[in-house]
KOLLUM-29868 format. One record per atom (N, C-alpha, C): x, y negated, z negated; residue in three letters. Coordinates in steps of 0.2 Angstrom, whole numbers, padded with zeros to 4 digits, always signed. Atoms other than C-alpha are relative to their C-alpha. Layout:
BEGIN
XYZALA...
REM end
This chain:
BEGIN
+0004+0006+0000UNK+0000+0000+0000UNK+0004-0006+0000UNK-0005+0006-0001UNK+0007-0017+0006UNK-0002-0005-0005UNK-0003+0004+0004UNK+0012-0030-0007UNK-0006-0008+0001UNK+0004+0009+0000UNK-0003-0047-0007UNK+0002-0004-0002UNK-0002+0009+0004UNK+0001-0065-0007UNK-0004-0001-0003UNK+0007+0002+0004UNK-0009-0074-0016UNK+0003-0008-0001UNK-0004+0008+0000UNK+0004-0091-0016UNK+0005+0000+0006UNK-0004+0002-0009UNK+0008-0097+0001UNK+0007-0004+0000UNK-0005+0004-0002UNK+0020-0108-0004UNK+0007+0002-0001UNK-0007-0005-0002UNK+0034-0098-0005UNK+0000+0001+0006UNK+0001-0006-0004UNK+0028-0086+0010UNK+0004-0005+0005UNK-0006+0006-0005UNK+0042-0091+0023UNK+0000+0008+0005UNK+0001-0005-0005UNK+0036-0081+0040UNK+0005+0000+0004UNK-0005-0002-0005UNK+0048-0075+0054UNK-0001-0004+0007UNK+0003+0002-0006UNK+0048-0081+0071UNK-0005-0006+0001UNK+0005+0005-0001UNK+0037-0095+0078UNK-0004-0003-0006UNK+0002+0002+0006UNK+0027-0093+0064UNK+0004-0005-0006UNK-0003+0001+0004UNK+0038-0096+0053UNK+0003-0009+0000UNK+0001+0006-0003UNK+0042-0113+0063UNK-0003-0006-0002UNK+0007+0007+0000UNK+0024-0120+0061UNK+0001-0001-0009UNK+0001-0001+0010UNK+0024-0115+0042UNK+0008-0007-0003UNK-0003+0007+0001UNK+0040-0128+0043UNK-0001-0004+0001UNK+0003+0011-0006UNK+0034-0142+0054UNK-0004-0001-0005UNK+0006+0002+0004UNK+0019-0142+0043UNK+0003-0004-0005UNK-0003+0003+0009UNK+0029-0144+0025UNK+0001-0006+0001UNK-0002+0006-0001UNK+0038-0156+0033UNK-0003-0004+0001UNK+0008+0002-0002UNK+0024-0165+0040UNK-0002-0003-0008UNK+0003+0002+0008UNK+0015-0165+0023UNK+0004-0004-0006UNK-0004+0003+0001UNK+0030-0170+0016UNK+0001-0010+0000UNK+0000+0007-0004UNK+0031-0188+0027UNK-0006-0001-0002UNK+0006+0002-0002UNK+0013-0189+0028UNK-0001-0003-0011UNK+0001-0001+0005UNK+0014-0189+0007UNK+0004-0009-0004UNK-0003+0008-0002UNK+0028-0205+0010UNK-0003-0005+0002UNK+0003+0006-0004UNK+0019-0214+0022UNK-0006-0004-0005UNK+0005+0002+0006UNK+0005-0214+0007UNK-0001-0008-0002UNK-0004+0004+0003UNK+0015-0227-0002UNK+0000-0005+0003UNK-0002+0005-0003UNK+0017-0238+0011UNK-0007-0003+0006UNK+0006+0001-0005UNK+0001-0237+0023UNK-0005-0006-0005UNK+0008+0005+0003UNK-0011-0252+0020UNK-0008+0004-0002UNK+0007-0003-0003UNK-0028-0247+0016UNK-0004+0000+0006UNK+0003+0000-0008UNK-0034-0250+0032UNK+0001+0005+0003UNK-0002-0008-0004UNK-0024-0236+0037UNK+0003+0007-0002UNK-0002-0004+0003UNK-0026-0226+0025UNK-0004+0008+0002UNK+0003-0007-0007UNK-0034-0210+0037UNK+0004+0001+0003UNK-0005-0002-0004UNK-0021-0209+0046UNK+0004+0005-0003UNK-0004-0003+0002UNK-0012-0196+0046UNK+0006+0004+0004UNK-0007-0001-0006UNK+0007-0190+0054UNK-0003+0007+0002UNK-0001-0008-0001UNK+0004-0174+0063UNK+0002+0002+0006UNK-0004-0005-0003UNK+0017-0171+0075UNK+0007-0007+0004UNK-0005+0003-0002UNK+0034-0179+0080UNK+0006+0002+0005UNK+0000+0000-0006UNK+0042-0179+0097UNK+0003-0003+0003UNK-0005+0007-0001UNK+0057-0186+0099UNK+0000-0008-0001UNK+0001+0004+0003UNK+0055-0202+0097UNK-0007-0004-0001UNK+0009+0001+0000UNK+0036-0203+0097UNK-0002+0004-0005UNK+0007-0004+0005UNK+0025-0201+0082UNK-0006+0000+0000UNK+0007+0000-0003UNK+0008-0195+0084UNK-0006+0000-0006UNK+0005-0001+0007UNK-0005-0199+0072UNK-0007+0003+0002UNK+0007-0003-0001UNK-0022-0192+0070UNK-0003-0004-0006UNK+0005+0002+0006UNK-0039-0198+0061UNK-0006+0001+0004UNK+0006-0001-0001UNK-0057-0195+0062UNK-0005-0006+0001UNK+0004+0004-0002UNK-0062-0213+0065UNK+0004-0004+0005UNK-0003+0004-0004UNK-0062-0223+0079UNK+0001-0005+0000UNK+0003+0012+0003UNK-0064-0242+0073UNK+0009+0002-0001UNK-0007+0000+0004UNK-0046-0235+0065UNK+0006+0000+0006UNK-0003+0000-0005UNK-0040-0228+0079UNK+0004-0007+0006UNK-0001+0005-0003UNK-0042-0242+0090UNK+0007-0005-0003UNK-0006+0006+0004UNK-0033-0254+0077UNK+0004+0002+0002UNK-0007-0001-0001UNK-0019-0245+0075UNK+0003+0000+0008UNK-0004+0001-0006UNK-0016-0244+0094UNK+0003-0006+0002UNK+0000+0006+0000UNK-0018-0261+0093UNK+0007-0005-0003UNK-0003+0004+0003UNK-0006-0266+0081UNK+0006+0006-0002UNK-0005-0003+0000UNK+0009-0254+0084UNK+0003-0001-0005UNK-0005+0001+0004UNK+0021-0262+0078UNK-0001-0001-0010UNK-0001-0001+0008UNK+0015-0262+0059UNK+0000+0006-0001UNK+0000-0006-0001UNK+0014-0243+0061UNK+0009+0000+0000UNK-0009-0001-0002UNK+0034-0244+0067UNK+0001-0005-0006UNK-0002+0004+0005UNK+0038-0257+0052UNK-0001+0006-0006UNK+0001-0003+0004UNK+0030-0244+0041UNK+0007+0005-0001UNK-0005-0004+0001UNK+0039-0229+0047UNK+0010-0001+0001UNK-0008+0003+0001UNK+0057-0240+0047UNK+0000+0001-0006UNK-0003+0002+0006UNK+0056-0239+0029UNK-0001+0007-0002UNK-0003-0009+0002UNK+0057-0219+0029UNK+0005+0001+0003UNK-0005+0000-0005UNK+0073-0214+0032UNK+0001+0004+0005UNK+0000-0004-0007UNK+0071-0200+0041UNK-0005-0001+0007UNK+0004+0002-0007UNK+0059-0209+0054UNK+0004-0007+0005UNK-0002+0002+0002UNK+0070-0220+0056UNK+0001-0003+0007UNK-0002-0001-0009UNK+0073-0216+0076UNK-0005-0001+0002UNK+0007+0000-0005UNK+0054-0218+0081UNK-0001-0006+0001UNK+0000+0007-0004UNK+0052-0232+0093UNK-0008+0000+0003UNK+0003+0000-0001UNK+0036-0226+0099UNK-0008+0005-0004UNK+0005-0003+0004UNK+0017-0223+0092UNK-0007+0002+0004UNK+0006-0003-0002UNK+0003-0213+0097UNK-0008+0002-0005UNK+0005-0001+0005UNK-0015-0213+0088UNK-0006+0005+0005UNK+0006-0002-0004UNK-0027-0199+0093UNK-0007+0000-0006UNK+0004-0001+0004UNK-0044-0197+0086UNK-0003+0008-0001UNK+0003-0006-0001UNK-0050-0179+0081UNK-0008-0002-0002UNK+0006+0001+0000UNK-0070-0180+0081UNK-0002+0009-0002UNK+0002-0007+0006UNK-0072-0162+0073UNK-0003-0002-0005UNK+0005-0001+0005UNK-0084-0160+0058UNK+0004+0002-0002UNK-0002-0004+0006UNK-0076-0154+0043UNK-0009+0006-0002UNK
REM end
């Protein structure tokens, strides 16, 4: 009989998976950063995927959406004051319109 997790946050899968189970942390990590520094206005936002030097946010409104396309460059000032983002010159806002 095989051994059940029951605490993911150790489980550290192999291959590809084991990849996303990185990006994510990391990801979650950032996005935990960005907290501290995001206005509320752009407090929905959130980092989910980076791309050389383009970071691509997501959020489930579009009034938000729009803004932030609008006003780059405070989105770019934020992430200058993380150091590891430090390189992204370019921002991307998508909307996911999915129902939780």
């Amino acid at each position: 009989m095989s051994k059940k997790i029951t605490n993911l946050a150790n489980f550290t899968p192999k291959g590809a998976l084991g990849q996303l189970f990185t990006q994510a942390r990391a990801l979650n990590e950032l996005n935990a950063q960005l907290a501290n520094y995001l206005p509320d206005t752009f407090k929905s936002l959130s980092l989910c995927a980076i791309n050389g030097n383009t970071a691509t946010f997501v959020t489930n409104n579009q009034a938000l959406a729009f803004r932030a396309q609008k006003q780059p460059a405070v989105l770019l000032d934020i992430l200058q004051q993380i150091e590891s983002l430090t390189e992204i010159n370019k921002i991307v806002v998508k909307v996911d319109l999915k129902e939780n």
